[in-house]
N, C-alpha and C positions, 0 to 999 in steps of 0.2 A: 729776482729769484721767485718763482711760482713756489707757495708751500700750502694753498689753500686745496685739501682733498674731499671727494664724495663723505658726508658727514657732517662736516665743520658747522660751525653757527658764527652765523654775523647780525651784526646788530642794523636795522634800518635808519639808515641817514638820512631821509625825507619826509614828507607829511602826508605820503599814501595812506596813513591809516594801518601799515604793519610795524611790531616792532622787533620780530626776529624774523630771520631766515635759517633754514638746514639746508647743507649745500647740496643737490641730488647728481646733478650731472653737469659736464663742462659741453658747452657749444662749440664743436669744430675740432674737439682734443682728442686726443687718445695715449691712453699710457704704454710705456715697454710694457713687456711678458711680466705677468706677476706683478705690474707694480701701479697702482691707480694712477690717473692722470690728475695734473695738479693744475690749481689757476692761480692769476695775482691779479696785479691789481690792471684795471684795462678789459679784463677777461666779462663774457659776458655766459654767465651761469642760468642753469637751472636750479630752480627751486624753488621750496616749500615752506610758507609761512608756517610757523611753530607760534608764535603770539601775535595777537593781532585782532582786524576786520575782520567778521566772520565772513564778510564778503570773498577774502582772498585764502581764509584758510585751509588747508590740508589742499591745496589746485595745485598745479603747477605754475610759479610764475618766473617770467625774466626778471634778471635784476645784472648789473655791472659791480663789481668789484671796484670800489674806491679809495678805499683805506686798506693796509693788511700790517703787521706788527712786526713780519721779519723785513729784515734792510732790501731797501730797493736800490740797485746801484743806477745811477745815470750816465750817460756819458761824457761826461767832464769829471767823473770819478767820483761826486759826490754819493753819500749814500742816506735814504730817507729814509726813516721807518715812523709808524702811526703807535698811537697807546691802544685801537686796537681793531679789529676786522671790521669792515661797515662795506653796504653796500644801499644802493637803490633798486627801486623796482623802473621796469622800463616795459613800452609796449611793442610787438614784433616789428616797428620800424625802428627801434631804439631811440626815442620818442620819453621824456622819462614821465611818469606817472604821477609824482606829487608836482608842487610849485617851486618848494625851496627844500634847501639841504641843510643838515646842520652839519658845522662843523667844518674842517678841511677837507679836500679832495686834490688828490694827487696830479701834478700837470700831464702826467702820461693819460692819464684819462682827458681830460681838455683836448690834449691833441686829437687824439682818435676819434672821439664824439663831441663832435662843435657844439651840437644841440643839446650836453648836457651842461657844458658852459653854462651857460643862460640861468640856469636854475643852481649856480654854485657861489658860496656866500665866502667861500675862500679860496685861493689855489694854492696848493705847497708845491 
């Protein structure tokens, strides 16, 4: 279930040097008539460091959706859900930007970016 909209705040899961993001815009999305488009977790967003590096702040930067708090259903019907939004920063190859991550990261994310594996200190 995508519930993450233009606005949200996620907390940064890696050692970029940010520690929040505002979500600005979704890469490759678009919402019905009237209704924002939404991302989850896997999704790779736009956005704006709100604390942090002054290096990175108020810019636009990539980041991936790793964690998000409502249920992710899988297909063997289990469903996952995180204590609460997090995301990394990543570079436009999708390339991720710090070295490690804290915390959990979801396997749908693993699947889709191999090369964020590598920098993930857990898989749920």
């Amino acid at each position: 279930m995508k519930t993450l909209i233009p606005g949200a705040i996620l907390t940064c899961a890696d050692n970029s040097g940010a520690y929040e993001f505002k979500m600005v815009h979704i890469v490759g999305k678009g919402g019905r008539r009237r209704r924002p488009a939404a991302a989850g977790v896997g999704d790779i967003i736009i956005g704006s460091v709100v604390k942090g590096n002054q290096t990175y702040r108020k810019k636009p930067v990539r980041i991936i959706v790793i964690r998000q708090r409502a249920p992710i259903r899988r297909a063997n019907g289990m469903r996952v859900r995180f204590e609460d939004n997090a995301a990394i920063m990543v570079n436009e190859e999708n390339l991720p930007i710090g070295t490690e991550v804290k915390g959990a990261m979801a396997r749908e994310v693993v699947e889709r970016y191999v090369k964020v594996a590598g920098v993930a200190s857990r898989v749920v």
